[in-house]
C-alpha positions as CSV (number, residue, x, y, z in Angstrom):
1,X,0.0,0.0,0.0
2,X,1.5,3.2,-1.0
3,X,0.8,6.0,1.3
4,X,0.0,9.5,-0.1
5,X,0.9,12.5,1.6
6,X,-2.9,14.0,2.6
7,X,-3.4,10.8,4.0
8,X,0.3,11.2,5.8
9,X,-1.0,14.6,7.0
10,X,-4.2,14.4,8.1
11,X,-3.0,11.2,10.2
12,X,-0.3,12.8,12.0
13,X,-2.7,16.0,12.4
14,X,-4.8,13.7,14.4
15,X,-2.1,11.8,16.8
16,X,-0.5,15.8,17.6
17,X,-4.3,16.3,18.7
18,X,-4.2,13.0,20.5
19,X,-0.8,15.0,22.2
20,X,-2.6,18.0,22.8
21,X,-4.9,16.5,24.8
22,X,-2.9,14.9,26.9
23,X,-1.0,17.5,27.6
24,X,-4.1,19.5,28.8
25,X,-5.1,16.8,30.9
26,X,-1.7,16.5,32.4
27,X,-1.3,20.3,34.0
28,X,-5.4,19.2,35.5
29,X,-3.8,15.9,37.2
30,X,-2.5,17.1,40.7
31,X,-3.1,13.6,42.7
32,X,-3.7,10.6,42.4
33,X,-7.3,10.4,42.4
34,X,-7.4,12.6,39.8
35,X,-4.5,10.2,38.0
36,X,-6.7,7.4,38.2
37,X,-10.6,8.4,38.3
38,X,-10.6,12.2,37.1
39,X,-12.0,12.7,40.5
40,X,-14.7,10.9,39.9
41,X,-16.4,14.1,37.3
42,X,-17.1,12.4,34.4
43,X,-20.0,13.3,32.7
44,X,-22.6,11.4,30.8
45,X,-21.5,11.4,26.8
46,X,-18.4,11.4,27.8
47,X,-18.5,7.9,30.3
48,X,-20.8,6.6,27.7
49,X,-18.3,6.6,24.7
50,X,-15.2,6.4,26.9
51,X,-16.7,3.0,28.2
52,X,-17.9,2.0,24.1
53,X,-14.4,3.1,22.9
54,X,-12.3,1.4,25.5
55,X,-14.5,-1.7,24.8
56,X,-14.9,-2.2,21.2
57,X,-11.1,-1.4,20.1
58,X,-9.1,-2.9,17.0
59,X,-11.2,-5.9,17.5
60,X,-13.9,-3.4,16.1
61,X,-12.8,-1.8,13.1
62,X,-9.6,-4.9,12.8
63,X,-10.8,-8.3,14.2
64,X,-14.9,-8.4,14.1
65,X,-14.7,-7.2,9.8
66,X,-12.3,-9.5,9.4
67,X,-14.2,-12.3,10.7
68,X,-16.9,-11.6,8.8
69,X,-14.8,-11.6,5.9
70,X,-13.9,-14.9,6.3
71,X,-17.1,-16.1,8.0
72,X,-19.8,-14.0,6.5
73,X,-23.2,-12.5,8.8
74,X,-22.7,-15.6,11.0
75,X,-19.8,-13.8,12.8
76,X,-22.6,-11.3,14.1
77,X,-23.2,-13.5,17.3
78,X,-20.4,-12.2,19.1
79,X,-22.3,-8.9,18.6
80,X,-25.5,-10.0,19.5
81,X,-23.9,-11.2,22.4
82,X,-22.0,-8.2,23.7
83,X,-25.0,-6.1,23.4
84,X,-27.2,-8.0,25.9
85,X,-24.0,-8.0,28.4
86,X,-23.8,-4.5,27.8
87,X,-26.9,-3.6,28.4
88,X,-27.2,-5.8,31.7
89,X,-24.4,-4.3,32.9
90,X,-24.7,-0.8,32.4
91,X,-28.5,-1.7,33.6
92,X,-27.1,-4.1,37.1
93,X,-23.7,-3.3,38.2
94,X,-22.6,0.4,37.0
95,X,-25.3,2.5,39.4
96,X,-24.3,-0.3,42.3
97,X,-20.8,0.2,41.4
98,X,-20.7,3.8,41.4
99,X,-22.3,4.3,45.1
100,X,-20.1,1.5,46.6
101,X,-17.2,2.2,45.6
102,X,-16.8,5.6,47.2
103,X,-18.6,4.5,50.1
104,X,-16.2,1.8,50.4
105,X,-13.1,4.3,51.4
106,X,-13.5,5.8,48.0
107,X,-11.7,2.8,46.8
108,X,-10.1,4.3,43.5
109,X,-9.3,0.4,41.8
110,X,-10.9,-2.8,42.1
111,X,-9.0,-4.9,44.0
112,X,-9.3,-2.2,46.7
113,X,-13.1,-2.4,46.5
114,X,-12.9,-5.7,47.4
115,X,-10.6,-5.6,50.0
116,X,-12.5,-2.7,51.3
117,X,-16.2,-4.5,50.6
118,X,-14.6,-7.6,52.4
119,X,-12.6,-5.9,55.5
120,X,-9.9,-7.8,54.4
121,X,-6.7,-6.6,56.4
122,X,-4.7,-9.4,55.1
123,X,-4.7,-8.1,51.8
124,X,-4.6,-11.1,50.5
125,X,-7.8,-10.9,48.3
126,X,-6.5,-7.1,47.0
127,X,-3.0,-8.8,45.8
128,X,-5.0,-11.9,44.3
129,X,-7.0,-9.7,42.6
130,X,-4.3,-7.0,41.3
131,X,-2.2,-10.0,39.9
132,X,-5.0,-11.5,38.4
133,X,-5.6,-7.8,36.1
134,X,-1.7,-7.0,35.5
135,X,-1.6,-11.4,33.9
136,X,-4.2,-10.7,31.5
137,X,-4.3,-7.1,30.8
138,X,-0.7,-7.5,29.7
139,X,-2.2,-10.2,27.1
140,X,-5.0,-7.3,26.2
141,X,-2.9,-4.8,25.5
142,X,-0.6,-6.8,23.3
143,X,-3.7,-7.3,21.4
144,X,-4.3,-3.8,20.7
145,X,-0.3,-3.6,19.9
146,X,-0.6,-5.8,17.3
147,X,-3.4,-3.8,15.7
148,X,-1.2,-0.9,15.9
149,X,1.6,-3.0,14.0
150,X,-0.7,-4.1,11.6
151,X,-2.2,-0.4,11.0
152,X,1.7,0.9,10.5
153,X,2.9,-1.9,8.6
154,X,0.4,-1.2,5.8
155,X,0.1,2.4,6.2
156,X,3.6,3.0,5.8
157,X,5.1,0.1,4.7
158,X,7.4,-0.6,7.6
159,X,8.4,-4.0,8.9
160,X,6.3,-5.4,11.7
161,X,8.7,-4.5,14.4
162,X,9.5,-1.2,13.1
163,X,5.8,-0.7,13.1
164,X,5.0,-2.3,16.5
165,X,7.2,-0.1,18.9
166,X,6.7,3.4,16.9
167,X,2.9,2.4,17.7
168,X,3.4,1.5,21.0
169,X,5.6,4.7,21.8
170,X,3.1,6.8,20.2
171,X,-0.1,5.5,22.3
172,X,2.0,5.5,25.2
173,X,3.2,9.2,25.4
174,X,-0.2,10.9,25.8
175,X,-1.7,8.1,28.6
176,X,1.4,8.3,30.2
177,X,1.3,12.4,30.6
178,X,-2.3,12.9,31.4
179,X,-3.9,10.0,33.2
180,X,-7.4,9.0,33.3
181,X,-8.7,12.6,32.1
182,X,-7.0,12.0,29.2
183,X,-7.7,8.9,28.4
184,X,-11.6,9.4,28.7
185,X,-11.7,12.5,26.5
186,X,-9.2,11.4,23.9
187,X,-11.6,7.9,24.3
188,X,-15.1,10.5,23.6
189,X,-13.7,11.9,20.2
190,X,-12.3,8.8,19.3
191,X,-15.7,7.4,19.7
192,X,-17.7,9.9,18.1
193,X,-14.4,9.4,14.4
194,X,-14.9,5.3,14.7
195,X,-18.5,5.9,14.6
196,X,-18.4,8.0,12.1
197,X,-15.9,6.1,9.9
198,X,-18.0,2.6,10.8
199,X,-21.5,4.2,9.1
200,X,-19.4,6.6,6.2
201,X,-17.4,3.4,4.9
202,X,-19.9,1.3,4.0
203,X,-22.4,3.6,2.3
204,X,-19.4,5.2,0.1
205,X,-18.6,1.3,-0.7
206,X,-22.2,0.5,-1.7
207,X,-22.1,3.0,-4.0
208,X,-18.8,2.6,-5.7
209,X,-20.7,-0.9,-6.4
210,X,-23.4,0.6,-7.9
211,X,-26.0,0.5,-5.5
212,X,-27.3,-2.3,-2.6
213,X,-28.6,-4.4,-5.3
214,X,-25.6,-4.8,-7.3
215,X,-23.6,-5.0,-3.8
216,X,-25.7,-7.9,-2.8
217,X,-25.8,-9.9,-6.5
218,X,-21.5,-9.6,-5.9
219,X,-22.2,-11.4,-2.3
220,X,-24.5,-14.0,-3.6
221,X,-22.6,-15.1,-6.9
222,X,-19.3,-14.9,-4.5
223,X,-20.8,-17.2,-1.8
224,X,-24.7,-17.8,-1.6
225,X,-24.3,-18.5,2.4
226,X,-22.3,-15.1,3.1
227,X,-25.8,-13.9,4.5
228,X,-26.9,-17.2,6.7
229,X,-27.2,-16.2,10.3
230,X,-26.8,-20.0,11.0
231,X,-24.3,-21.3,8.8
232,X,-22.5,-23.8,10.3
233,X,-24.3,-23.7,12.5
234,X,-23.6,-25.8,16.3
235,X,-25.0,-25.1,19.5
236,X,-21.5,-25.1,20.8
237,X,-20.5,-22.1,18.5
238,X,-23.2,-20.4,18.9
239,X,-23.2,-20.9,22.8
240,X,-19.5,-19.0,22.6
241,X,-20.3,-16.5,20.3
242,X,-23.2,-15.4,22.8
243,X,-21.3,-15.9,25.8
244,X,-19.4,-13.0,25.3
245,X,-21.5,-10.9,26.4
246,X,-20.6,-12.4,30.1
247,X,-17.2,-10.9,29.9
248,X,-18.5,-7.5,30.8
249,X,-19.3,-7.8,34.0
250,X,-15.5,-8.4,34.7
251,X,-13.9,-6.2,32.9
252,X,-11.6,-3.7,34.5
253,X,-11.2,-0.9,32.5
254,X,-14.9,-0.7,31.5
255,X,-15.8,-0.8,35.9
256,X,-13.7,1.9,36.2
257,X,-15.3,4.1,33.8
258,X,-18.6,2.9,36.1
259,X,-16.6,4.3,39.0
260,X,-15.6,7.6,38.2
261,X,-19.1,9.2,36.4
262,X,-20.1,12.1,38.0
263,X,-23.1,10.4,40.0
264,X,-25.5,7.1,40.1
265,X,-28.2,9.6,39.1
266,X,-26.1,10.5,35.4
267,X,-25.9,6.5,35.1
268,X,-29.6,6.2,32.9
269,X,-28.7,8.7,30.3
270,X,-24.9,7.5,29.9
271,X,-26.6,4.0,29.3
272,X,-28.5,4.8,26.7
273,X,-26.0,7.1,24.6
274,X,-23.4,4.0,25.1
275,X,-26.3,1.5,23.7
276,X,-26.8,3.4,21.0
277,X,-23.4,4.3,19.8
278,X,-22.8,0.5,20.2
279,X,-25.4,-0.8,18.6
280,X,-24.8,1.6,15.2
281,X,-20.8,0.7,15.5
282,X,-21.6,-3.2,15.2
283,X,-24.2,-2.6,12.6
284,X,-21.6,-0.8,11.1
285,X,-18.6,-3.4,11.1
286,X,-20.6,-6.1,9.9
287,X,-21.3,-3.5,7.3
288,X,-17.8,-2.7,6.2
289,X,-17.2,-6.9,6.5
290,X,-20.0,-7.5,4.2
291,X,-19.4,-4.4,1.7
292,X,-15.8,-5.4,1.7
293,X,-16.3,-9.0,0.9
294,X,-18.2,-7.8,-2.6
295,X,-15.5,-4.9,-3.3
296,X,-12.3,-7.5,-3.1
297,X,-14.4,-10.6,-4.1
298,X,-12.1,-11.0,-7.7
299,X,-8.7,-10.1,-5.2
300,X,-8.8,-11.7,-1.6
301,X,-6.4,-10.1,1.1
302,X,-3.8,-11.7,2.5
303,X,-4.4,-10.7,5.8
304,X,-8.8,-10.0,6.6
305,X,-8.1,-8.0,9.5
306,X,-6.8,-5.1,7.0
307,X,-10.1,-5.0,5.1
308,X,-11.1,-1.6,6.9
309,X,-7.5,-0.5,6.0
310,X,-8.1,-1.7,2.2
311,X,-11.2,-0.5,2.0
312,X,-10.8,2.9,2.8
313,X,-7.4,3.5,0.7
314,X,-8.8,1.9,-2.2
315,X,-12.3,4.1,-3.0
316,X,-11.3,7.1,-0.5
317,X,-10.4,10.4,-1.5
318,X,-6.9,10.5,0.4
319,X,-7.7,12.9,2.9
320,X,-11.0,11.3,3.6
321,X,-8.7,8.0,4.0
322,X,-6.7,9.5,6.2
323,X,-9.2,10.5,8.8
324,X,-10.0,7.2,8.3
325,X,-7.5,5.4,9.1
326,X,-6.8,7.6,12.0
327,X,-10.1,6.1,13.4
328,X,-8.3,2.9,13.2
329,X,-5.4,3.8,15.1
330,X,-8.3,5.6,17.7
331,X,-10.2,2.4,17.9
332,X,-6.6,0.8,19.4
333,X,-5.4,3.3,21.0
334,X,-8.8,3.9,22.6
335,X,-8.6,0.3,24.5
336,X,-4.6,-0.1,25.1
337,X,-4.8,3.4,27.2
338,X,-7.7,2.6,29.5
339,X,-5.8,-1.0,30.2
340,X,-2.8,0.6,30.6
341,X,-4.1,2.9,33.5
342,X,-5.5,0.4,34.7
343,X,-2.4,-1.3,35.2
344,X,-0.6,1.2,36.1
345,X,-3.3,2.3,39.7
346,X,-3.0,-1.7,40.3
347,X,0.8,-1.4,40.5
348,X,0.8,1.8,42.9
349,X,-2.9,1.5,44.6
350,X,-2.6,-2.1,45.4
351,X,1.0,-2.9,45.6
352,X,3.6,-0.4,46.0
353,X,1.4,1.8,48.2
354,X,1.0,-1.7,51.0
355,X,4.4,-3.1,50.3
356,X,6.5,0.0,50.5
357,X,5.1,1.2,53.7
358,X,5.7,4.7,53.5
359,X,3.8,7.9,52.8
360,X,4.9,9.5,49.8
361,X,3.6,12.4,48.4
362,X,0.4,12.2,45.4
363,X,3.2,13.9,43.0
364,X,5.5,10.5,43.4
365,X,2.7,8.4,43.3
366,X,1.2,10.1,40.4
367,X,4.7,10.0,38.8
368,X,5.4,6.0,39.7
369,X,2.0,5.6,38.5
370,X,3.5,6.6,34.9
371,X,6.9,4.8,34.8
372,X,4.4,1.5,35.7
373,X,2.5,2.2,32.6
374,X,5.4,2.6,30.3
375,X,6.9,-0.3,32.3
376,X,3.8,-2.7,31.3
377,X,3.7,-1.2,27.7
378,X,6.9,-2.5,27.4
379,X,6.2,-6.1,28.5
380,X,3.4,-6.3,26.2
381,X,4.8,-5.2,23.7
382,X,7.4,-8.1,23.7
383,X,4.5,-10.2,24.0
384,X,3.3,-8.6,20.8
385,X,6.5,-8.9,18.8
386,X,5.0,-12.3,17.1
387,X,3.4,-11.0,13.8
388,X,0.9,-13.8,13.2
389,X,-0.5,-12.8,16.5
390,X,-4.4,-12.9,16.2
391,X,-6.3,-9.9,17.2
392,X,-9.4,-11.6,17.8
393,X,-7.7,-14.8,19.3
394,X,-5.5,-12.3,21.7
395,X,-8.7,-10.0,22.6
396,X,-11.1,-13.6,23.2
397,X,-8.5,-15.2,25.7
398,X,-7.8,-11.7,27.7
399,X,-11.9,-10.8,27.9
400,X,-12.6,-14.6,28.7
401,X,-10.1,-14.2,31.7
402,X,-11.1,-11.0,33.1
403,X,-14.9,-12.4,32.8
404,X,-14.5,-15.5,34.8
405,X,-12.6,-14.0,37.6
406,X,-14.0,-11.0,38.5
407,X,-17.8,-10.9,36.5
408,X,-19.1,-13.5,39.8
409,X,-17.4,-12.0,42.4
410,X,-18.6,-8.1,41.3
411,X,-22.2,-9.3,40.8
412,X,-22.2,-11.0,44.0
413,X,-20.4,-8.3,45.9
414,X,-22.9,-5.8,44.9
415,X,-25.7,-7.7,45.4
416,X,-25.7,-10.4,48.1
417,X,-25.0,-9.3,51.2
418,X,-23.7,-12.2,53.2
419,X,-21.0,-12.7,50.5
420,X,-17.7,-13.3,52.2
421,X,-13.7,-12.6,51.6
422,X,-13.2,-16.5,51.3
423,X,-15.8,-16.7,48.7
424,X,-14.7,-13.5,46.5
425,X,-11.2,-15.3,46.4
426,X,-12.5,-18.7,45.4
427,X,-13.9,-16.8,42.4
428,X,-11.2,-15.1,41.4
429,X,-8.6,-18.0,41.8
430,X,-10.9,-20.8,40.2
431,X,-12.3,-18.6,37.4
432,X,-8.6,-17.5,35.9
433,X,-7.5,-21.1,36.4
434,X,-10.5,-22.5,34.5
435,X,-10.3,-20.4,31.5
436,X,-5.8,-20.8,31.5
437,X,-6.3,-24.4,31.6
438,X,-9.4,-24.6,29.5
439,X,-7.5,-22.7,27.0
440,X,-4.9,-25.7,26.8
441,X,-7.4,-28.4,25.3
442,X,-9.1,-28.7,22.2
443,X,-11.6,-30.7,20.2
444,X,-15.3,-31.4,21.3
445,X,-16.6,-30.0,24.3
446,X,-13.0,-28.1,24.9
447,X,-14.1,-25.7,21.8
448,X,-16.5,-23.9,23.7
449,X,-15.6,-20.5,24.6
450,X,-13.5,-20.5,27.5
451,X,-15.3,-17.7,29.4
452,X,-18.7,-20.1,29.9
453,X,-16.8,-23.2,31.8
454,X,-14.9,-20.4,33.7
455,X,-18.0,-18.3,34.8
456,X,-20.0,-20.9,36.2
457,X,-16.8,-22.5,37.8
458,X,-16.3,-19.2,39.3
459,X,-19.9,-18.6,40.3
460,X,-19.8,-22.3,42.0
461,X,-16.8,-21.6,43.5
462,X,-17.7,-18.4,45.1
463,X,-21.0,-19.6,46.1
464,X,-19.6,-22.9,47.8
465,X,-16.7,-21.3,50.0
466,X,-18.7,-18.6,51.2
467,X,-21.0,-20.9,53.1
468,X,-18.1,-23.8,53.9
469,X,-15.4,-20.7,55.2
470,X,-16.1,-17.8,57.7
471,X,-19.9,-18.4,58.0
472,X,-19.5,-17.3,61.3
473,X,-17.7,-13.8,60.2
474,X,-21.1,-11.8,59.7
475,X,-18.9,-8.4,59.1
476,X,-19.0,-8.4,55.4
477,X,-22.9,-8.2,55.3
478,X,-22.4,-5.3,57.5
479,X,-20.9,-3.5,55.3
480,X,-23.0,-4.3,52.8
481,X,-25.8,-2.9,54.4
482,X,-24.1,0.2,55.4
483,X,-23.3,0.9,51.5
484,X,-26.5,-0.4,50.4
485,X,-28.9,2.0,52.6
């Protein structure tokens, strides 16, 4: 792919704007809380596409077209899926989450919810937890590093490597100056351009066709079943496409974004802008899938996960392109930052603040909080210097981990109040061991997504230690009630 200079222009115009936010959110970060949670003043649009951008990433605009691509409509299950968990959980646990968390101590990660929820002065459950996000976060973000890779590689016709670190360093630098405040405002507009570039790319590619008509005779004559919801259909596919929707309950950097809106009473219009924006940006990549399946049905890529990128440089005008594929780049960048924060506040919240035993001052923790994000960015990306690492397969295995550990133990937290410490870490321990070792087997019943044997397993888990271990220990519903009145 040969890269044209308004394309070159308008792309770097839009990571210096990237930049420029960060640094503005950088001279409003004075402590830590602000670091992590923005001080808890998001507003509505803005927590609603922060949490839909930090969600949907590559996989969005990279993994889910490319799967329908090889796939065709069938592939829409995941989405189907991730709407209803969505939904539920913007619905169940964000309000809940929201209120208990700063009742709880204003616990600012959480590992420290729990250990607060559970009056756990061990810290035992806090460190269980915190390793648990830093394992498979470190696998997330690699995912999103790889898209980057991919998006530089063809953009500019670098090797992968080459590619890989200059996108790493450049969606390190503005996380790493300006925190959470920048994260969730660079995450709004990035939202509103992938949107936009999700519903533009399509219709300008049904119309370079010659219409829907002619779009959909291409489809047909290229593969009559490209349309079937069920082709291929098996229970046990179907089972794991829609079970993805459980990974949201457990997901780290979508709580936080739960944590830090302004109040439980801006929750109900947040929900609904996020549910729509996410609903248009699926309908939208199964578009661009579908579209792009008919354009390059005579030339089939070498890689599907570039059939955006294709797209777009191949009918675009190359400005137009260029904004384009900065939408890409926003789509990755959108999810590596959040997990990357996340990271980072596990790192100084929940380990260095309780190991090092000393009271250092909110600029050192703000500033140790940085060096652990650039420190984690630099593990994953030697995770991610493989280049026939899957998007999709990376993203599936990270969300599937985070799901089964920590999607039981935050729905029973917030809503049952004799839930106890030893059944929170039963959860957390038995759900990421399900879903590493489930991982490991194949053929039969091991195909099924990993996330459903490790939910339940988790759910059991949690369930059967909290009335086996510390039934007598009625302090934890205590608390409960206190936060719950």
């Amino acid at each position: 792919m040969t890269i044209a200079l308004p394309t070159l222009v308008t792309f770097i115009g839009y990571l210096l704007a990237t930049l420029s936010i960060g640094y503005i959110a950088y001279k409003a970060t004075d402590t830590l809380s602000d670091y992590i949670l923005g001080g808890r003043q998001l507003g509505p649009a803005v927590t609603a596409l922060s949490v839909g951008a930090s969600d949907m990433s590559g996989w969005l605009l990279l993994g889910l077209p490319g799967a329908i691509y090889l796939s065709g409509a069938s592939e829409v299950w995941i989405g189907v899926g991730l709407v209803i968990g969505a939904f539920f959980n913007w619905l169940l646990v964000a309000p809940r989450l929201r209120k208990f968390t700063e009742n709880a101590n204003d616990s600012l990660t959480l590992p420290e919810f729990f250990e607060n929820r559970f009056n756990d002065k061990s810290h035992l459950l806090r460190f269980i937890s915190a390793l648990t996000i830093l394992v498979f976060f470190t696998f997330y973000v690699s995912s999103g590093l790889v898209g980057g890779a991919i998006l530089f590689e063809k953009v500019f016709g670098l090797d992968y490597i080459s590619a890989l670190v200059i996108g790493a360093v450049v969606i390190v630098s503005y996380t790493f100056l300006g925190g959470f405040l920048a994260v969730s405002w660079t995450d709004f507009f990035q939202g509103c351009l992938m949107l936009i570039a999700l519903i533009a790319l399509p219709i300008v590619a049904v119309n370079t066709l010659g219409g829907l008509d002619n779009t959909q005779s291409i489809l047909t004559e290229h593969n009559p079943e490209y349309g079937n919801l069920f082709k291929n259909f098996t229970w046990l596919g179907f089972i794991s496409l829609m079970a993805w929707g459980l990974g949201y309950f457990g997901q780290p950097h979508i709580l936080s974004r739960f944590m830090a809106i302004r109040s439980v009473e801006d929750v109900p219009a947040s929900r609904n802008i996020a549910m729509i924006w996410m609903v248009l940006s699926l309908m939208g990549a199964l578009a661009v899938g579908l579209v792009g399946t008919a354009y390059f049905a005579g030339t089939p890529l070498a890689n599907p996960e570039t059939i955006f990128l294709q797209l777009a440089e191949a009918i675009l005008n190359p400005w137009v392109a260029g904004i384009l594929i900065a939408a890409i780049l926003s789509a990755i960048m959108s999810t590596i930052d959040s997990q990357l924060l996340v990271c980072s506040s596990v790192i100084v919240e929940d380990f260095y603040k309780h190991i090092a035993k000393e009271e250092a001052s909110e600029n050192k923790l703000v500033w140790l909080s940085r060096f652990s994000l650039a420190g984690i960015a630099a593990l994953a990306t030697i995770i991610a210097t493989n280049p026939e690492s899957s998007v999709l397969d990376l993203v599936s295995y990270a969300w599937a981990g985070f799901g089964a550990a920590f999607g039981p133990t935050v729905i029973l937290s917030l809503f049952w109040a004799k839930f106890n410490r030893a059944g929170a870490i039963a959860a957390i321990v038995s759900g990421a061991l399900t879903v590493v070792a489930w991982k490991q087997l194949s053929g039969g019943i091991y195909d099924l997504y990993e996330i459903v044997p490790g939910f339940i397993v988790a759910l059991i888990a949690g369930v059967v230690f909290n009335l086996l271990v510390d039934k007598n220990n009625h302090e934890p519903s205590e608390i409960f009630h206190k936060l719950n009145q």
